[in-house]
Rosetta silent file (secondary structure, phi, psi, omega in degrees, C-alpha in Angstrom):
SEQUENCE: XXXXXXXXXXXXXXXXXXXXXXXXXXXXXXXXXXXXXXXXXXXXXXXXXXXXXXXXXXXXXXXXXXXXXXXXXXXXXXXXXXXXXXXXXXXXXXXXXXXXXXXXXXXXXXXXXXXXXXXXXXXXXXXXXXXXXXXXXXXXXXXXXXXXXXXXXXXXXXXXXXXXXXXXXXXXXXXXXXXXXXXXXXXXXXXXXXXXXX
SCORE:     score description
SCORE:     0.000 S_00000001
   1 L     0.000   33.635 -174.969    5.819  -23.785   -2.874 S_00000001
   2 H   -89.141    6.041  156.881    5.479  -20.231   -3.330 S_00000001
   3 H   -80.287  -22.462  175.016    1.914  -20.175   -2.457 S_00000001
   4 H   -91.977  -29.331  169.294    2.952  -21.352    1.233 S_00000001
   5 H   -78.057  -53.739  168.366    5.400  -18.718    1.414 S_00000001
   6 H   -68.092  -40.132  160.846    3.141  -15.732    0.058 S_00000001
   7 H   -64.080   -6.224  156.415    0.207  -16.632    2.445 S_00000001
   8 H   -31.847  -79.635  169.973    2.916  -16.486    5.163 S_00000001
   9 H   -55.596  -34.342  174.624    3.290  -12.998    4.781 S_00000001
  10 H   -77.720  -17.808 -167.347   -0.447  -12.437    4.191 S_00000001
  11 L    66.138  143.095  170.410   -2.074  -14.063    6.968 S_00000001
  12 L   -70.550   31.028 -171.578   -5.272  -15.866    6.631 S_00000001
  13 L  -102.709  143.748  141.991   -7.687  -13.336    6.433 S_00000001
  14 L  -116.746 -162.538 -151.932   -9.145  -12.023    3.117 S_00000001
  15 L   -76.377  121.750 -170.423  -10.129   -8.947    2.309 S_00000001
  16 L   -65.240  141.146 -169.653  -12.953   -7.467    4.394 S_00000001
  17 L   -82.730  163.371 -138.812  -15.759   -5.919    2.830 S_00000001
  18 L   -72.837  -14.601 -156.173  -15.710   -1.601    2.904 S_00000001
  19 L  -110.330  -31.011  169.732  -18.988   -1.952    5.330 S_00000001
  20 L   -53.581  -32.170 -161.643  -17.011   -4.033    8.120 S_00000001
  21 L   -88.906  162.651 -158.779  -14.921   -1.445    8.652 S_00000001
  22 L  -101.283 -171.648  142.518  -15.255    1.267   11.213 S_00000001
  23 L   -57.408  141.403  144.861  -14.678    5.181   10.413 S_00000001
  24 L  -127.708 -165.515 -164.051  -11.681    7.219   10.977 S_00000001
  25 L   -88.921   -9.974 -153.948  -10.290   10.803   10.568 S_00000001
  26 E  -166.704  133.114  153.691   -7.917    9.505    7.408 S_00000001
  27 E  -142.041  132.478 -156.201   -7.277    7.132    4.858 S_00000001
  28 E   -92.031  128.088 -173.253   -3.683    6.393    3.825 S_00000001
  29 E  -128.436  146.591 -153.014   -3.050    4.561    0.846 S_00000001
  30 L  -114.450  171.940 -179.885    0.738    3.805    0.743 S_00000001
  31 L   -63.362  179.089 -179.145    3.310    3.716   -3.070 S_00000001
  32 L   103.235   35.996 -169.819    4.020    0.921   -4.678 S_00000001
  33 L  -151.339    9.583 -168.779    2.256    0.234   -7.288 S_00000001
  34 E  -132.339  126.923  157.377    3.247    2.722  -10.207 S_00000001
  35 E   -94.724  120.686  152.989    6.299    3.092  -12.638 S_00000001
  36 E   -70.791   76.093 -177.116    6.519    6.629  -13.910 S_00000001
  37 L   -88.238  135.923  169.268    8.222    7.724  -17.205 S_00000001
  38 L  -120.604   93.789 -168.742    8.839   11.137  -18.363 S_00000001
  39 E  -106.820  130.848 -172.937    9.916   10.897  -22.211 S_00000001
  40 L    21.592 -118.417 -167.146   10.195   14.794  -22.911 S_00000001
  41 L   -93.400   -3.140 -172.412    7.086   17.138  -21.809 S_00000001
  42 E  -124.037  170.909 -154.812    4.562   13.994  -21.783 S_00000001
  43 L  -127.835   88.760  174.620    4.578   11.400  -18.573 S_00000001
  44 L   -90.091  146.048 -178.648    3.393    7.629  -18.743 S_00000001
  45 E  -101.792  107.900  171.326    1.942    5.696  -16.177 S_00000001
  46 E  -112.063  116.635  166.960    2.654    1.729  -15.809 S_00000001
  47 E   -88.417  144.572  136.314    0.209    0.635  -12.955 S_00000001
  48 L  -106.764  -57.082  151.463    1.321   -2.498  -11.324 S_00000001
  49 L  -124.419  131.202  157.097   -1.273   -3.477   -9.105 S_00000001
  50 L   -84.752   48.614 -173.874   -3.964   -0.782   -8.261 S_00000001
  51 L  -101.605   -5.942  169.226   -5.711   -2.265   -5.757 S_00000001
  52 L   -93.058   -8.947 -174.260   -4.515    0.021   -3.227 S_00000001
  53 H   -79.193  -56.511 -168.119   -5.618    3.327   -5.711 S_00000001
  54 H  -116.167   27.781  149.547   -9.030    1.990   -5.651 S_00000001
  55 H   -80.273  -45.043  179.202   -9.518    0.681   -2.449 S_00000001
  56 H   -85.085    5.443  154.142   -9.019    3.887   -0.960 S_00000001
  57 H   -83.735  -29.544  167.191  -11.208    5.315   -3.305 S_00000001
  58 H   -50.786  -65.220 -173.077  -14.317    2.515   -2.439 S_00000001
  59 H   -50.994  -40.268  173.924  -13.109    3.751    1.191 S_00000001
  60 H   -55.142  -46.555 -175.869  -13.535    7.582    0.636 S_00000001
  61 H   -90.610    6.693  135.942  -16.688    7.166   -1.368 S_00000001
  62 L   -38.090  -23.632 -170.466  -17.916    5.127    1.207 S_00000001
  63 L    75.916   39.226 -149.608  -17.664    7.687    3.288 S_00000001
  64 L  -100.612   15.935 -153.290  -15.300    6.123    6.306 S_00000001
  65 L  -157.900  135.177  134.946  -12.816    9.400    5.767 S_00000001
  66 L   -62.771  -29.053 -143.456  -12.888   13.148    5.642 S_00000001
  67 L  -136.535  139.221  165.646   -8.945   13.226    4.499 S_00000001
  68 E  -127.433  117.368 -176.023   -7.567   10.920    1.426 S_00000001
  69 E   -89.838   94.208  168.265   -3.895   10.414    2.055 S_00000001
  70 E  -143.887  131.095  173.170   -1.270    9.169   -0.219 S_00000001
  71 L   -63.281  122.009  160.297    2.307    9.100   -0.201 S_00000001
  72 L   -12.309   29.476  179.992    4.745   10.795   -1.867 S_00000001
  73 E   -41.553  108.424  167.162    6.622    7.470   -3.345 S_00000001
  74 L  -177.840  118.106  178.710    9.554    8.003   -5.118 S_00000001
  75 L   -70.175 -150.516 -146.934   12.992    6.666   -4.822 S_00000001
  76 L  -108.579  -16.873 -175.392   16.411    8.545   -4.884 S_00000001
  77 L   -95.765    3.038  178.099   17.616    7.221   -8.659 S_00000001
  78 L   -74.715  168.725  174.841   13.960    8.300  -10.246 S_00000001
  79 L  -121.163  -31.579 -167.021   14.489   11.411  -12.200 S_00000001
  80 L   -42.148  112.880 -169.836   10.521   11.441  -12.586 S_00000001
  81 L   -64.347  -33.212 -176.936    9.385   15.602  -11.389 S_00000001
  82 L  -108.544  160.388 -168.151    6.236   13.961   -9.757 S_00000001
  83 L   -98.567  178.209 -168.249    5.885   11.509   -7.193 S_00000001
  84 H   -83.269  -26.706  177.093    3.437    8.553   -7.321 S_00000001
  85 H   -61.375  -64.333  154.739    1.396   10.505   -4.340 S_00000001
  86 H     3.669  -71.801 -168.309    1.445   13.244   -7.175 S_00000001
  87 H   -87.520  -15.034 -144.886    0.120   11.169   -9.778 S_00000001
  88 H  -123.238  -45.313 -166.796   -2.438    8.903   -7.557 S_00000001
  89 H   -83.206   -4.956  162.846   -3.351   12.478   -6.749 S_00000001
  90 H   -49.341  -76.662  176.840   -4.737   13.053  -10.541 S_00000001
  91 H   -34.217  -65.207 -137.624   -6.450    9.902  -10.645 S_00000001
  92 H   -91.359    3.873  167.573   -8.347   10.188   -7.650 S_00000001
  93 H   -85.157  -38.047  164.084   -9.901   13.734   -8.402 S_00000001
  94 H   -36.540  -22.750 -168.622  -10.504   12.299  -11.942 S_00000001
  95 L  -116.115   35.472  153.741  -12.450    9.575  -10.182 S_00000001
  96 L    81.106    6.153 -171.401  -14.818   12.365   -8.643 S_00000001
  97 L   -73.895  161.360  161.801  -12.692   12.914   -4.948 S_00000001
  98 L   -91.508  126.118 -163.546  -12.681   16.463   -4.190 S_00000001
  99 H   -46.281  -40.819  167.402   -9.383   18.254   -4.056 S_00000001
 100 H   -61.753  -12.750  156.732   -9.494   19.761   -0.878 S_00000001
 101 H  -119.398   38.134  159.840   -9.380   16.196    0.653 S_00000001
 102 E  -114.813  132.263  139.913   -6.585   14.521   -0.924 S_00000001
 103 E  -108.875  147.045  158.056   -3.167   15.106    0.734 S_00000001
 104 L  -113.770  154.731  179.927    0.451   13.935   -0.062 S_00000001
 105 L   -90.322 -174.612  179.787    3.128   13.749    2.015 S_00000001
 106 L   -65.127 -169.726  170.910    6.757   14.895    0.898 S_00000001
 107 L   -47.116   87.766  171.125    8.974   12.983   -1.070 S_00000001
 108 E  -102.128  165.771 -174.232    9.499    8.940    1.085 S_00000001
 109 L  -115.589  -18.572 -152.371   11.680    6.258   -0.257 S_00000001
 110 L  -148.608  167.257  177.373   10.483    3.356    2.197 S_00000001
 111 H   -56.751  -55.169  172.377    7.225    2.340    4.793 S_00000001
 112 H   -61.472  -19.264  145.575    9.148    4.118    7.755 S_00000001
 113 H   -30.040  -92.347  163.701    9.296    6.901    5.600 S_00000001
 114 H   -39.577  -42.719  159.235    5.835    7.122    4.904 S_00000001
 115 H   -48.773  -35.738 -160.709    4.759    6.470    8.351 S_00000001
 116 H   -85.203  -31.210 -173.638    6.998    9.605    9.646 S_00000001
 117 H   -56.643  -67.276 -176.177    5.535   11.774    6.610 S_00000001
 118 H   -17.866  -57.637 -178.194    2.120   10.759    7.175 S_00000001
 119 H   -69.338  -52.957 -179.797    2.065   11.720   10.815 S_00000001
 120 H   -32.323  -77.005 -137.054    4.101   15.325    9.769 S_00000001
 121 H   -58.128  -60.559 -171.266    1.157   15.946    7.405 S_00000001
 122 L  -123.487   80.272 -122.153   -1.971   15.129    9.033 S_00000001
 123 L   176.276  120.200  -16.100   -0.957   15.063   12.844 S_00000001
 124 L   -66.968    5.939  178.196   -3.356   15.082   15.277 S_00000001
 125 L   -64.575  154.364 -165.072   -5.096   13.255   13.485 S_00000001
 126 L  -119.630  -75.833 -149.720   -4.926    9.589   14.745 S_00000001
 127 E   -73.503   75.472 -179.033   -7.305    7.184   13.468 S_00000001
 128 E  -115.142  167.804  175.280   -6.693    5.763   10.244 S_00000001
 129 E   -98.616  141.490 -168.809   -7.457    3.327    7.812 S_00000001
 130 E  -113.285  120.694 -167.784   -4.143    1.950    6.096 S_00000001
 131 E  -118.892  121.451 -166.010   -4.412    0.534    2.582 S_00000001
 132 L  -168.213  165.063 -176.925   -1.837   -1.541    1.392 S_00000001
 133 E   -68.995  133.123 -170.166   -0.879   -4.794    0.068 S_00000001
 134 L   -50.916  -22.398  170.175   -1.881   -7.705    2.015 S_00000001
 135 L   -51.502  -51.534 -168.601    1.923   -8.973    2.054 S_00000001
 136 L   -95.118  -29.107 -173.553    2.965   -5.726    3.601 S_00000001
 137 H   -43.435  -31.050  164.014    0.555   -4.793    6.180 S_00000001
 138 H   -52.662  -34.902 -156.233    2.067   -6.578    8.980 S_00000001
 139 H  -106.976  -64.162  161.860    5.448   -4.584    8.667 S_00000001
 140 H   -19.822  -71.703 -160.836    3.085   -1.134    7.366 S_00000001
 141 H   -59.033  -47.774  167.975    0.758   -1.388   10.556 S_00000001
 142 H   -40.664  -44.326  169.344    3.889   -2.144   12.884 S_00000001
 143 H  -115.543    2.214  153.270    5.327    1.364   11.996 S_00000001
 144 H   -59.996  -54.990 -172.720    2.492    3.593   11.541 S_00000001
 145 L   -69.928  130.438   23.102    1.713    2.452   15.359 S_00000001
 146 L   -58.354  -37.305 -167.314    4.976    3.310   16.190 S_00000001
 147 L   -75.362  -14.524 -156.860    4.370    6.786   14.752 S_00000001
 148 L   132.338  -52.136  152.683    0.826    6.581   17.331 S_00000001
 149 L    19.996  103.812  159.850   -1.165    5.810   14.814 S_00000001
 150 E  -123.572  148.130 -159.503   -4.159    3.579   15.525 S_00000001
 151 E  -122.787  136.475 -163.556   -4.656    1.585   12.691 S_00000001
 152 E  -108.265  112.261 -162.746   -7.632    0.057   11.192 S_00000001
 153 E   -88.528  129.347  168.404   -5.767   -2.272    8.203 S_00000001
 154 L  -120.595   81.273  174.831   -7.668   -2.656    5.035 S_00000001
 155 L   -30.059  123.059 -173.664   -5.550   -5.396    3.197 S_00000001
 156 E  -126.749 -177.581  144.127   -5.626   -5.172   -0.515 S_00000001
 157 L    63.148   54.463 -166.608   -3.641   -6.567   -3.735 S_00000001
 158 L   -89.588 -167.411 -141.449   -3.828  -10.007   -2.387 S_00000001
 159 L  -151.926  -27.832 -168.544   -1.108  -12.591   -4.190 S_00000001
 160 L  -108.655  122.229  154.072   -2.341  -15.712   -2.872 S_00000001
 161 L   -45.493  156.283 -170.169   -5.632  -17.843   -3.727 S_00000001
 162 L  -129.699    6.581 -175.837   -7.451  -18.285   -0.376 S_00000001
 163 L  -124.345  -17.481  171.375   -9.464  -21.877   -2.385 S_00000001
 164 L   -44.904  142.918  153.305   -6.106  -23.744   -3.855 S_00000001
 165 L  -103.674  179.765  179.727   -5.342  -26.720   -2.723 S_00000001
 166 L  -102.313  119.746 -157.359   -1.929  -27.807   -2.974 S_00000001
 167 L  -135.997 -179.106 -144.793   -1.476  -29.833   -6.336 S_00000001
 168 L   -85.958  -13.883  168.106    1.342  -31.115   -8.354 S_00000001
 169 L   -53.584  -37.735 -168.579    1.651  -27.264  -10.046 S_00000001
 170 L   -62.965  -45.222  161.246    2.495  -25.701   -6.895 S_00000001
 171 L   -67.350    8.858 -168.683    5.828  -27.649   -7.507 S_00000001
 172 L   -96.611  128.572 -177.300    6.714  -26.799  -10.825 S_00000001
 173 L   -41.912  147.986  119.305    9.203  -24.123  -11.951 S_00000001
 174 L  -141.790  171.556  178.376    7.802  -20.568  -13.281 S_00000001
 175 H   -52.786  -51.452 -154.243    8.808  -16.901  -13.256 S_00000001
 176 H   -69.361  -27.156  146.154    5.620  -16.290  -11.121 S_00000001
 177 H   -35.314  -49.153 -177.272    6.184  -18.513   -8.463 S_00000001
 178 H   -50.611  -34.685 -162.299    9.926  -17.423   -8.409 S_00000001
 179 H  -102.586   17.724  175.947    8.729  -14.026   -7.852 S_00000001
 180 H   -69.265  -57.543 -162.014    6.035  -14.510   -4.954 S_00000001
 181 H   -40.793  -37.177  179.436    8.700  -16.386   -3.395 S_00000001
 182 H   -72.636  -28.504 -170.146   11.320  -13.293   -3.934 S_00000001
 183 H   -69.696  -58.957  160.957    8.292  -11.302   -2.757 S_00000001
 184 H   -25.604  -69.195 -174.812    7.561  -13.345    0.638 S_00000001
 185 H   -69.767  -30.793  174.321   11.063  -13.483    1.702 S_00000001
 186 H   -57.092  -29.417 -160.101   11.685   -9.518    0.859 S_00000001
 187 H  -103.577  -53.598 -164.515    8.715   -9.070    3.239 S_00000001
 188 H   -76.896  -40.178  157.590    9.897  -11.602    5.819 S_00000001
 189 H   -35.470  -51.594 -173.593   13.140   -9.663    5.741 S_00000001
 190 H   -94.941  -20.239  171.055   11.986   -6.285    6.434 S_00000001
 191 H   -64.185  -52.094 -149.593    9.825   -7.463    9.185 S_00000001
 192 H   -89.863  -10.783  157.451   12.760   -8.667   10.969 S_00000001
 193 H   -49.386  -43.071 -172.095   14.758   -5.623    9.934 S_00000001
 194 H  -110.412    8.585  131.722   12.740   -3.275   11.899 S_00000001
 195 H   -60.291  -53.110  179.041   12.264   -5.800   14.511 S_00000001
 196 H   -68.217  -28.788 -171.667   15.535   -5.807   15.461 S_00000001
 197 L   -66.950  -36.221 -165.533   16.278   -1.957   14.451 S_00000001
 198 L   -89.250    0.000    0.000   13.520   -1.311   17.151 S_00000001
């Protein structure tokens, strides 16, 4: 049942198309999606899902942004000298953005991180769009507005079919069910973490 569990977390929306969306001064595309290895002087890149790397590139060359945002990801046991905001910031001049509008924030380990950076960085600006996996947005949007923020959510990386029905697969053991399900409740977790912490 790990399809009832990941569309929990996602809500029943899917993803709105780039023209729906209004403008703002910024668009923040948060970590999570990259492993970095550094084997001597050369650096590989394992994407796991990019769907937040090129949604806020659709958004930028859309034009709904001045400022391309992305955070500094990088926990405290990585050894890696660049951060995924670093690396995300390669990519997106490679993919034609112009340098002078991508920023990263420092070094965050976690979404309240990244919310506190964010605001440091590009503060007064307000109005952003926040690109992130649809799983996480709920708990993402929840502390960016805390930061002020106001935030126009563009849900990406979604995990869940929005046309399944529920058949006799959806009960059957696999890894990938096990790990929406680990994925759901880690998300269902952290909402109620920072519900209570606030």
């Amino acid at each position: 049942m790990s399809g009832i569990c990941i569309k929990l977390v996602e809500g029943s929306e899917y993803r709105k198309p780039i023209s729906a969306l209004d403008s703002a001064d910024a668009i923040v595309v948060l970590s999570g999606m990259l492993i970095i290895n550094e084997v001597g002087d050369s650096t590989f890149i394992e994407w796991g899902d990019p769907d937040r790397f090129f949604g806020g590139i659709a958004l930028f060359k859309a034009d709904k942004a001045q400022k391309l945002v992305f955070t500094g990801g990088k926990m405290p046991w990585n050894k890696a000298k660049k951060t995924e905001g670093d690396v995300l910031k390669e990519y997106a001049i490679s993919n034609g953005i112009p340098t002078e509008k991508i920023f990263v924030t420092k070094d965050v380990e976690n979404t309240a991180d990244e919310a506190v950076a964010v605001n440091e960085l590009i503060s007064p600006s307000k109005r952003i769009i926040l690109v992130t996996s649809a799983f996480h947005m709920y708990r993402a949007k929840m502390l960016f507005e805390k930061q002020g923020f106001i935030v126009i959510p563009y849900k990406v990386d979604f995990k869940a079919s929005r046309n399944n029905t529920i058949t006799l697969m959806a009960f059957l053991p696999s890894a990938g069910n096990t790990e929406l399900t680990e994925t759901g409740i880690r998300e269902i977790i952290g909402r109620l973490f920072y519900l209570v912490k606030n």
